[in-house]
C-alpha positions as CSV (number, residue, x, y, z in Angstrom):
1,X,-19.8,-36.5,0.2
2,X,-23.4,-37.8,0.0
3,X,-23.1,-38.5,4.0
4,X,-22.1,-35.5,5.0
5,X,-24.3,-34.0,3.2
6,X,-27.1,-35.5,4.4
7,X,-25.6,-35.0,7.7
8,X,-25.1,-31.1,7.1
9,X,-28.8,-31.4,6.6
10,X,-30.4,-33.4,9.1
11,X,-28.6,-31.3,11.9
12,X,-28.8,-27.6,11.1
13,X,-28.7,-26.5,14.4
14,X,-25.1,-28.0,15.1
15,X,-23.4,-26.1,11.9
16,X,-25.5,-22.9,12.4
17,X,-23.7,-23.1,16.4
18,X,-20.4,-23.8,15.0
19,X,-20.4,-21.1,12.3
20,X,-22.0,-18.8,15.1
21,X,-19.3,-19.3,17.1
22,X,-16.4,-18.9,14.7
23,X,-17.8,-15.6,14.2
24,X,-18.0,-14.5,17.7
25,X,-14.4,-15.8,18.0
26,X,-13.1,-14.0,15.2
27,X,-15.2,-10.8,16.3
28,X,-13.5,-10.9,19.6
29,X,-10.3,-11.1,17.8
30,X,-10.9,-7.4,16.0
31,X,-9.8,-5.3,19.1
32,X,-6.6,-7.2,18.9
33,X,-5.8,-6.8,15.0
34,X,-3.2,-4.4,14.2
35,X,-2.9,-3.1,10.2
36,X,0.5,-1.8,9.0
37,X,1.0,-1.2,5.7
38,X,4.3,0.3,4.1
39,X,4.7,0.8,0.6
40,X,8.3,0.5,0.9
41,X,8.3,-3.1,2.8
42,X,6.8,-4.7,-0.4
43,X,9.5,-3.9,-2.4
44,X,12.8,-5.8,-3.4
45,X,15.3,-3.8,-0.8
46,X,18.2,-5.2,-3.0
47,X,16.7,-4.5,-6.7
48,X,18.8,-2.0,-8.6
49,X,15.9,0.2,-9.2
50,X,15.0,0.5,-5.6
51,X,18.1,1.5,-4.4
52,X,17.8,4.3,-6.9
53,X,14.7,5.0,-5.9
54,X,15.4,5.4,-2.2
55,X,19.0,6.9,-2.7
56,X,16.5,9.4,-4.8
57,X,14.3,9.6,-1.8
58,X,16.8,10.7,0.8
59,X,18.5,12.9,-1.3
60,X,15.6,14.6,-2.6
61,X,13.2,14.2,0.1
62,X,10.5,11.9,-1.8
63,X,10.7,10.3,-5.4
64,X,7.9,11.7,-7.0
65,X,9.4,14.7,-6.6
66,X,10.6,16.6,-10.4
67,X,13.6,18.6,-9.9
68,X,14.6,21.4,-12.7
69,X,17.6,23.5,-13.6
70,X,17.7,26.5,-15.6
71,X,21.2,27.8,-16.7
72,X,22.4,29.7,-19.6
73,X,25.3,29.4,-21.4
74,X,25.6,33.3,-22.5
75,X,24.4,36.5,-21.1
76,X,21.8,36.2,-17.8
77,X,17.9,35.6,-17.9
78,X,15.9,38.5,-17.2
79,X,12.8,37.5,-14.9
80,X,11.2,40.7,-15.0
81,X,10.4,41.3,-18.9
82,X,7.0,41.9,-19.4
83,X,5.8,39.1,-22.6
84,X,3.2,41.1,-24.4
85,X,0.1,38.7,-25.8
């Protein structure tokens, strides 16, 4: 470690190049880099849960959706009472 250290030190110039041009590599690289990211692709396709989930999904066009039902078991609601305060 002590010789490549010394090394490292004695000839700047060479490292500062070689880390100069990894960087202009990999900046020439970025036109080129393509990011796609789906929620849906990092989770276990086969997992109980997650077929629920997406079984929830498709039938119900997303899953953080909250579906409610009203029903009543005698007489009908009336939706037009006026609630006094």
């Amino acid at each position: 470690m002590g010789k490549l250290e010394a090394y490292v030190f004695y000839h700047p110039r060479i490292f500062l190049a070689a880390i100069f041009l990894l960087t202009v590599f990999f900046a020439s690289r970025i036109p080129y880099l393509e990011m796609y990211s789906n929620f849906a692709d990092l989770l276990p396709q086969k997992h109980p849960y997650i077929q629920l989930h997406n079984e929830v999904k498709d039938t119900f066009g997303g899953a953080n959706n909250v579906v409610m039902a009203v029903s009543v078991e005698e007489g009908d609601i009336n939706v037009l009472r006026e609630i006094p305060y």
